[in-house]
C-alpha positions as CSV (number, residue, x, y, z in Angstrom):
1,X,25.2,-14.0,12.9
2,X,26.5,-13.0,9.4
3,X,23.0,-12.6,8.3
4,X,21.9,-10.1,11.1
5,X,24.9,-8.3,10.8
6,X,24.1,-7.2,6.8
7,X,20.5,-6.5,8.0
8,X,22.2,-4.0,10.9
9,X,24.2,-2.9,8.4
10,X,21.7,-2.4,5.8
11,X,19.4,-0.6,7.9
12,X,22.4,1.6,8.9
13,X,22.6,2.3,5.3
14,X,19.0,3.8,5.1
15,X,18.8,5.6,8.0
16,X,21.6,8.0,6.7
17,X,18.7,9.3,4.2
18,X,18.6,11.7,6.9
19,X,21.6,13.1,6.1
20,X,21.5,13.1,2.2
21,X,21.1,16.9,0.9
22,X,23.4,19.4,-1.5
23,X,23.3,23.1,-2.1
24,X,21.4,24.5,-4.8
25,X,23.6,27.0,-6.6
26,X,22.1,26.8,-10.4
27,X,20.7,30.2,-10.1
28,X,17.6,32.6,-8.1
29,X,14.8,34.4,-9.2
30,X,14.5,37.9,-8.9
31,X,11.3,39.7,-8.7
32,X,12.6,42.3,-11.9
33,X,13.3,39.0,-14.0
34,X,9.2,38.1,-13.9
35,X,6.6,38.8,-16.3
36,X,3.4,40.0,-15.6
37,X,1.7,37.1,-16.1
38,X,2.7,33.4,-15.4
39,X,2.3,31.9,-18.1
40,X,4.9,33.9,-19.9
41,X,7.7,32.9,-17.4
42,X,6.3,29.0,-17.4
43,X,6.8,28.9,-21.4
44,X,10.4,29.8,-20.6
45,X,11.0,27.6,-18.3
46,X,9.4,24.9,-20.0
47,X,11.3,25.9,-23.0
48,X,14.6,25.5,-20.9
49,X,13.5,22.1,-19.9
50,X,13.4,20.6,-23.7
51,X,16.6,22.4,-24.1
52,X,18.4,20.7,-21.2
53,X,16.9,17.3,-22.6
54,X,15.4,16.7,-19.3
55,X,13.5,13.3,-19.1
56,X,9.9,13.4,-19.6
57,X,10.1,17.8,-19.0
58,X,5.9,17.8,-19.6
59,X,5.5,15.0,-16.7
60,X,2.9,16.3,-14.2
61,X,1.8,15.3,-10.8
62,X,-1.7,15.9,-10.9
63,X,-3.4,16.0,-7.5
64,X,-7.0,15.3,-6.8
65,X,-8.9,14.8,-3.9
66,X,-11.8,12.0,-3.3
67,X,-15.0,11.6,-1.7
68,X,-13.9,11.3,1.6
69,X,-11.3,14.2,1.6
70,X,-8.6,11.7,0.9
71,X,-5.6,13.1,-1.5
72,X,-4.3,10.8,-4.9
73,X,-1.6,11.8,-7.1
74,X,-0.2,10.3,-10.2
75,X,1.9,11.6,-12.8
76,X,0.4,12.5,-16.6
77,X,1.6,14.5,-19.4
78,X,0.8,17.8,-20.5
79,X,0.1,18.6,-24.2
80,X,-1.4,21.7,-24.6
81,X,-1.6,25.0,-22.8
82,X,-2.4,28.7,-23.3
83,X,-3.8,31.3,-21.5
84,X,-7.2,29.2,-20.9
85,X,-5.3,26.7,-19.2
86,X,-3.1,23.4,-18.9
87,X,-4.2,20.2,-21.0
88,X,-4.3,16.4,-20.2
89,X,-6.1,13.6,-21.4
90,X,-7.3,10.1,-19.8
91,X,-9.4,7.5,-19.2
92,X,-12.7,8.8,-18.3
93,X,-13.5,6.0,-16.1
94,X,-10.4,6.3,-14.3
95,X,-10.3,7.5,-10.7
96,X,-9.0,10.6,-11.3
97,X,-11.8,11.6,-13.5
98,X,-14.1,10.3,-11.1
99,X,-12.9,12.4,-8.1
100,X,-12.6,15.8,-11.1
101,X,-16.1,14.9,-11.5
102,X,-17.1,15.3,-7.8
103,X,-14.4,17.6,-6.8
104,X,-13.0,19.6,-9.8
105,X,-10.8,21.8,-8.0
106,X,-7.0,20.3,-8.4
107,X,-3.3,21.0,-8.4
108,X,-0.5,20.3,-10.7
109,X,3.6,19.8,-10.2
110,X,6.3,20.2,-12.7
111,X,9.2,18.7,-10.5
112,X,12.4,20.0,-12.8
113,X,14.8,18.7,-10.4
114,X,18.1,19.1,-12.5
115,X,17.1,22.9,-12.6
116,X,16.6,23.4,-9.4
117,X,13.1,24.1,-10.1
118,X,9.2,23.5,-9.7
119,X,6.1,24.7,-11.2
120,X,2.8,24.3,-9.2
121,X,-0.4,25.2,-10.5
122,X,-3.9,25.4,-8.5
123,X,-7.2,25.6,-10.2
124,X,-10.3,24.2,-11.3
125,X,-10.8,21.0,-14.2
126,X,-13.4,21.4,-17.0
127,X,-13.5,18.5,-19.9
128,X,-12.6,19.3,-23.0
129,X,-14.9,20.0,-25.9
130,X,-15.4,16.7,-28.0
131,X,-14.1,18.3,-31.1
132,X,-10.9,19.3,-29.2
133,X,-10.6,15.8,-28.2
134,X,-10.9,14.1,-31.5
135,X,-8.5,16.7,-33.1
136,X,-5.6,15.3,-30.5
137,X,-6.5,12.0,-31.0
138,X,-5.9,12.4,-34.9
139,X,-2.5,13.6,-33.7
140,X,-1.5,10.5,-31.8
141,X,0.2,7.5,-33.7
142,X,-2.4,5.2,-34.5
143,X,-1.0,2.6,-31.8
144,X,-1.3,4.6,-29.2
145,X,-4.9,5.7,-30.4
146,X,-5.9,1.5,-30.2
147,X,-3.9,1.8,-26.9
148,X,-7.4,4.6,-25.4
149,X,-9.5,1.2,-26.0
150,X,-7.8,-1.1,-24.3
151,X,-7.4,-0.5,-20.2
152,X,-10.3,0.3,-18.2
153,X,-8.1,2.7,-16.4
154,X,-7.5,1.8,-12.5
155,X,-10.0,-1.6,-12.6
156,X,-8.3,-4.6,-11.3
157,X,-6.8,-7.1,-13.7
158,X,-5.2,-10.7,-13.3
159,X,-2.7,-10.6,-15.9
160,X,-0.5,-8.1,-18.4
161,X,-1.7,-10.6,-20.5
162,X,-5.4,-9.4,-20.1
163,X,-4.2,-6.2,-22.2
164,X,-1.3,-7.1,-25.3
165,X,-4.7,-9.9,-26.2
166,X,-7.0,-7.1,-26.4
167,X,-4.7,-4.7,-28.1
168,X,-4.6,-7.3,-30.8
169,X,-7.6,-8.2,-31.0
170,X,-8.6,-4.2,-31.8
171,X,-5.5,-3.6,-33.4
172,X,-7.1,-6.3,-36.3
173,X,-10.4,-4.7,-35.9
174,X,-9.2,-1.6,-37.1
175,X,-7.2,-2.2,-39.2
176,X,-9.2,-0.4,-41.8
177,X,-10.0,3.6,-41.8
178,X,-9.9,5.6,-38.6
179,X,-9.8,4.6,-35.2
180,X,-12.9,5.9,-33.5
181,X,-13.1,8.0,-30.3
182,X,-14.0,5.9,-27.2
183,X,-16.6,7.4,-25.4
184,X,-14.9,6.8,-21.9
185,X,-11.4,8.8,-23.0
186,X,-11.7,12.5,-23.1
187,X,-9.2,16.2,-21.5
188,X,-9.3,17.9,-19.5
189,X,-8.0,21.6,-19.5
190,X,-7.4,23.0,-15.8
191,X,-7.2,26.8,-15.3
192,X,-5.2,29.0,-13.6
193,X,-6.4,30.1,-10.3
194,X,-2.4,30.1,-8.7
195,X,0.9,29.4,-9.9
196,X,3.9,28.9,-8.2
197,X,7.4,29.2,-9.4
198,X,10.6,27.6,-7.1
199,X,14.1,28.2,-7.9
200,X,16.4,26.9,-5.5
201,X,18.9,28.6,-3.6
202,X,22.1,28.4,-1.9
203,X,22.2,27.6,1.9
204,X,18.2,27.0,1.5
205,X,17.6,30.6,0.9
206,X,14.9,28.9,-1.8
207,X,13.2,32.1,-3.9
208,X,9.5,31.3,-4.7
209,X,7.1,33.5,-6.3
210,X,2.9,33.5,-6.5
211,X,0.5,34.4,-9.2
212,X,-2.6,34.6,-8.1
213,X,-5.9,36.3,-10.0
214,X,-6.7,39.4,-8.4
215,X,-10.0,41.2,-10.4
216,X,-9.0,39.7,-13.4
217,X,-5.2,41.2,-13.0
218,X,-2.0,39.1,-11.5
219,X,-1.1,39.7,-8.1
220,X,2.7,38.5,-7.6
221,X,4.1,37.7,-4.3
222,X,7.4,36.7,-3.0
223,X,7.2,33.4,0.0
224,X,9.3,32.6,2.3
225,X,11.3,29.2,1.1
């Protein structure tokens, strides 16, 4: 009895998700505070991020879509941008390169919930060139460069073990000199087609603004929240 009791009481305990919210009151966005182009106001608020020490503030959810019209996100970080676009990098044999490869039209999400805020970003991926790729991998500490040889990204594996072994095994082979670029780890740079900026809002009166190219110009409009 005791037992089915804490599970009625448990279950009590997550149905009342359905009741969880709070009022956004950290500030709006007004149409005069916008630049003319996005990426302007995305520096800023990227900038504020660092600032406000938020965890992980270049985390992206990068949304792709497969084969079969099916959706997969996953989080990565970002580590370049500029008015050609926003940069990631991975494992080329992972299934998000696979489904870019087929489908290269994608969206990204900055989720900067102790703002109040979110970035999304709609356009299309394109790889990187391979010199741009090698001068990033230069810039990474040489563990995490070993670290691009070890995981054949999304394949299925039997043990954690599977991976420190390996890591060894080609942290001792190169030891010596630099680490070489695998062929199967490359960027990708996604460009601006859309971007979306959210600032929440008191009593859900959510302000959101959209970028979008219009004959090579930017074309802002306010949404509904």
């Amino acid at each position: 009895m005791i037992d089915i009791l804490n599970a009625m009481s448990d279950n009590d305990d997550l149905q009342q998700i359905a009741h969880l919210r709070r009022e956004y009151t950290r500030g709006g966005l007004r149409r005069r505070d916008l630049p003319a182009e996005p990426l302007a106001l995305f520096e800023r608020w990227l900038g504020q991020a660092c600032e406000a020490k938020l965890p992980d503030p270049t985390a992206m959810v990068v949304a792709t879509v497969d084969e079969n019209g099916q959706p997969w996100q996953r989080i990565v970080l970002l580590k370049q941008y500029d008015e050609k676009g926003l940069v990631f990098f991975t494992n080329l044999g992972s299934r998000k390169a696979h489904q870019i490869e087929k489908n290269p039209h994608v969206s990204l999400l900055f989720p900067w919930h102790m703002l109040e805020r979110q970035v999304m970003v709609v356009g299309k991926a394109e790889r990187l060139s391979t010199l741009e790729e090698v001068k990033y991998i230069r810039s990474r500490p040489r563990d995490s460069q070993i670290a691009a040889w070890v995981s054949k990204q999304s394949s299925r594996i039997s043990a954690r073990g599977i991976l420190e072994s390996k890591f060894l095994e080609l942290k001792q082979k190169f030891q010596q000199g630099e680490v070489p670029l695998p062929s199967f780890w490359g960027g990708f740079r996604i460009t601006i087609e859309q971007m979306e900026f959210w600032q929440g809002g008191e009593h859900r009166l959510h302000d959101r603004f959209l970028y979008q190219r219009d004959n090579g110009a930017w074309k802002i409009d306010r949404l509904a929240p």
